[in-house]
C-alpha positions in Angstrom: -28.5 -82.9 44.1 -26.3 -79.8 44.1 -22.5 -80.5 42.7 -23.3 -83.6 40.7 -21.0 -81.9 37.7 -18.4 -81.8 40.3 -16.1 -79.3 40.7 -16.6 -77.4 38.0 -14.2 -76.0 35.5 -11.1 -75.3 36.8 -8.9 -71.4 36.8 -6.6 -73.2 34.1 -9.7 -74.4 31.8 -11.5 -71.2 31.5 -8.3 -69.9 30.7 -7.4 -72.0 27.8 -10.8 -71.3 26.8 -10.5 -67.8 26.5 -7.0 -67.8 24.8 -7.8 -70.8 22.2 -10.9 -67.8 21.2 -8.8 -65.0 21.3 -7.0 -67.0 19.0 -9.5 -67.9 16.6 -10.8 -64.6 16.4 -7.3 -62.6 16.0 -6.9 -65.9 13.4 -10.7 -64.4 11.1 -9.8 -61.0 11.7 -6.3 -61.5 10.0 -7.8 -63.8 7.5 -10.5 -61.2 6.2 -7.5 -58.2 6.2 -5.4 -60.3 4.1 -8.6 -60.7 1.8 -10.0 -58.1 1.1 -8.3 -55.2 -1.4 -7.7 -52.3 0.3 -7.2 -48.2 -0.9 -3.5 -48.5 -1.1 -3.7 -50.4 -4.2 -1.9 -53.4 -2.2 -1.1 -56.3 -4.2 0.3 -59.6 -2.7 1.1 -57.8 0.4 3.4 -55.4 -1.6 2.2 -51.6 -2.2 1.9 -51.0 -5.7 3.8 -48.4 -7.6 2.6 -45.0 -8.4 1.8 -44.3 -12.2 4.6 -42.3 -13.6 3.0 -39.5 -15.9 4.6 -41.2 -19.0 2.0 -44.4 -17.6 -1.1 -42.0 -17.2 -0.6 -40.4 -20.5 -0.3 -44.1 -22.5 -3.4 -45.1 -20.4 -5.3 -41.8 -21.7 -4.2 -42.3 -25.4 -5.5 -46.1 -24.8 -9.0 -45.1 -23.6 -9.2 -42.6 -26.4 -9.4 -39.3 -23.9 -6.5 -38.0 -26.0 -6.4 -38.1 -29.9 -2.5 -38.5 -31.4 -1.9 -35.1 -32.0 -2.1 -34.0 -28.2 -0.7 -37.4 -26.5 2.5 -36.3 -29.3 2.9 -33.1 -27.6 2.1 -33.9 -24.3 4.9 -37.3 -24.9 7.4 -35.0 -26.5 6.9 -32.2 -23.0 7.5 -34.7 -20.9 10.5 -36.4 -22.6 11.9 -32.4 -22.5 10.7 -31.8 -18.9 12.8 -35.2 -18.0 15.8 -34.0 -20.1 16.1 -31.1 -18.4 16.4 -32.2 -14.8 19.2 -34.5 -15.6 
């Protein structure tokens, strides 16, 4: 009763099987990427923007790791800093 399946799967059919899986699995590997956040702080594809200092000083003063009298000084530094490199 050998060969009742016939001939078998032909060159071209195992082929197109191992392409259409390539496929898929290129397809879940590039689906999972795009999902999960990665460490340079990419958002919609785009990089995101480093914090300027004036940013990291108004997030300080927010969280309350600066009280007003040294986010003042440190603010009015850095508008001086800024003034004189123009």
């Amino acid at each position: 009763m050998m060969g009742w399946y016939g001939a078998g799967m032909g060159v071209g059919s195992w082929l197109a099987m191992g392409v259409f899986w390539l496929v898929l699995l290129a397809a879940v590997i590039w689906l999972v990427a795009q999902l999960l956040p990665t460490s340079q702080g990419r958002a919609g594809g785009r990089a995101a923007q480093p914090e300027s200092p004036e940013d990291i000083l108004d997030r300080r003063f927010t969280l309350g790791e600066l009280d007003t009298q040294t986010y003042q000084a440190q603010r009015a530094a850095l508008v001086a800093a800024r003034a004189g490199h123009r």
